[in-house]
Each structure stands twice: as C-alpha cells, then as structure tokens.
C-alpha positions as CSV (number, residue, x, y, z in Angstrom):
1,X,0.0,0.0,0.0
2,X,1.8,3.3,-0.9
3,X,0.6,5.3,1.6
4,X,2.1,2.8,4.6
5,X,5.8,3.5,5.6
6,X,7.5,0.2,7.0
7,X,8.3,0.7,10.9
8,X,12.2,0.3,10.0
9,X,12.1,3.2,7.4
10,X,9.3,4.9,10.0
11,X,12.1,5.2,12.1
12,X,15.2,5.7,10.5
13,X,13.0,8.9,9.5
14,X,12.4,9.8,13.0
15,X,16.1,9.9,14.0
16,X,17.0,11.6,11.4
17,X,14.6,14.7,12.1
18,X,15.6,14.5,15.7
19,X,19.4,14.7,14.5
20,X,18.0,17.6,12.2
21,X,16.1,19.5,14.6
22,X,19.1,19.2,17.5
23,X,21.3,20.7,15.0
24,X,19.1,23.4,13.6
25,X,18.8,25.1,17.0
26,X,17.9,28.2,15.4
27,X,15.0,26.9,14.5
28,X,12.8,28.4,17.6
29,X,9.9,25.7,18.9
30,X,7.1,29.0,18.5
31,X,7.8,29.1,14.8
32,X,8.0,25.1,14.2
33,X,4.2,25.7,16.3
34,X,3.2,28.6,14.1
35,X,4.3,26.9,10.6
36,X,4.0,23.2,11.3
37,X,1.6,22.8,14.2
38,X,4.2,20.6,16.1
39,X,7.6,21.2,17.9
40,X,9.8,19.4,19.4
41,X,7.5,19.0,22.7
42,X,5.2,17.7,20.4
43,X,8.0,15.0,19.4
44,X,8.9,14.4,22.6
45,X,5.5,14.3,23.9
46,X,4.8,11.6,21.4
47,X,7.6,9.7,22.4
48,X,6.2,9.5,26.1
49,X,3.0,8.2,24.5
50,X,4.4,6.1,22.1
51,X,6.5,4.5,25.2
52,X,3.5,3.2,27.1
53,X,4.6,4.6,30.2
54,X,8.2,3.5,29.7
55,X,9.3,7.2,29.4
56,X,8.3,10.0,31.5
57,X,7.2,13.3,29.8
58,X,11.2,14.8,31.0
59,X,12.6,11.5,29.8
60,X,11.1,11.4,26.2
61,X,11.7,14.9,25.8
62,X,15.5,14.9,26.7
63,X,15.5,12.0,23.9
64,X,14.6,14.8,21.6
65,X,16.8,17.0,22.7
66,X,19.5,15.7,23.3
67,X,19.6,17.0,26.9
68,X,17.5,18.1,29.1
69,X,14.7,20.6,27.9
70,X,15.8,23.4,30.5
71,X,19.4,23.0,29.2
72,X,18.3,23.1,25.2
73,X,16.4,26.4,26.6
74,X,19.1,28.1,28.3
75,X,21.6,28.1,25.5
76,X,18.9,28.2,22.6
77,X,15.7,29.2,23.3
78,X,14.7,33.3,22.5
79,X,12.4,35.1,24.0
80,X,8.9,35.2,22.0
81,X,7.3,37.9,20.0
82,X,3.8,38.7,19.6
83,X,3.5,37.9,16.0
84,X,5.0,34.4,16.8
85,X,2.6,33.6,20.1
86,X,-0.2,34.7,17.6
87,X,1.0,32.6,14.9
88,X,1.3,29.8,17.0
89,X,-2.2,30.1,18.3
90,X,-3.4,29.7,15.4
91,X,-1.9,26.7,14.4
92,X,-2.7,25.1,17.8
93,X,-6.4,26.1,16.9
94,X,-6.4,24.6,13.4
95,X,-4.7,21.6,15.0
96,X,-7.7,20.9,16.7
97,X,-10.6,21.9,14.4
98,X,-8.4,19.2,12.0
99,X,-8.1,16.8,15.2
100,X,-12.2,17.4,15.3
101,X,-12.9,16.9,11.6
102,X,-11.0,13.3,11.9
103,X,-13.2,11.7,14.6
C-alpha cells in the first residue's frame, strides 16, 4: 500500500529529524508551532505516548533534545514575539478543528 511506511524506514525517519532539529537550533519551537503545528515538545510528547509509560514526559523529551529541555532552553531558546505567540495560536487552533474533523 503506498501510503504505509515500513516501521524500519518509519524510524530511521524519525532519527534523522531528531538529528536535524538538534542541529538546527535556530529553529525556535514558536515558529516550528506557528508553521508546522508541532515542535519538538510535540516530538517528545509523542515519544512519552508512544512509550506506554516507559518514558516519562522529561525523559522522552530529553530523547529529543539531546539534553534536558531546560538546558536546550538556556543556551537556545529566544524570548517570543507577539507575532509568533499569535502565529502559534493559530496553528494550535487549526490543530484541533483538524483533530475534530477526523473523529
């Protein structure tokens, strides 16, 4: 079936975002939210589900990071803008009016 991706491709996939997204740490988690609808909480919060309790919420996000989240937010994290916040409310609305339309 072409639209199915084969778990070992699945996640060869997935590490390589994660190695993408730890090295592009200009990329700011409000704008990944504002354009994509997803950060890398989002990753790392589907990790912890994905884990079945193996992984705390910390845990799965550190995976992600590649340290802890307070650390990654220390040396990378900006402060937010308006226009960003707004942006990224958005998408978290269309997120779930698309979340809505699926059930």
């Amino acid at each position: 079936m072409p639209n199915e991706i084969e778990d070992r491709h699945a996640a060869a996939a997935f590490r390589r975002l994660v190695e993408h997204l730890r090295m592009r740490t200009d990329a700011q988690n409000v704008d990944l939210m504002g354009l994509a609808g997803f950060c890398r909480n989002c990753l790392g919060d589907w990790v912890e589900e994905a884990s079945e309790g193996t992984l705390d919420k910390a845990q799965a996000r550190e995976a992600i990071y590649g340290m802890p989240q307070s650390e990654w937010k220390a040396k990378h994290q900006a402060p937010a803008s308006p226009e960003q916040l707004a942006r990224m409310e958005e998408s978290v609305a269309l997120n779930a009016k698309l979340r809505g339309e699926r059930s």
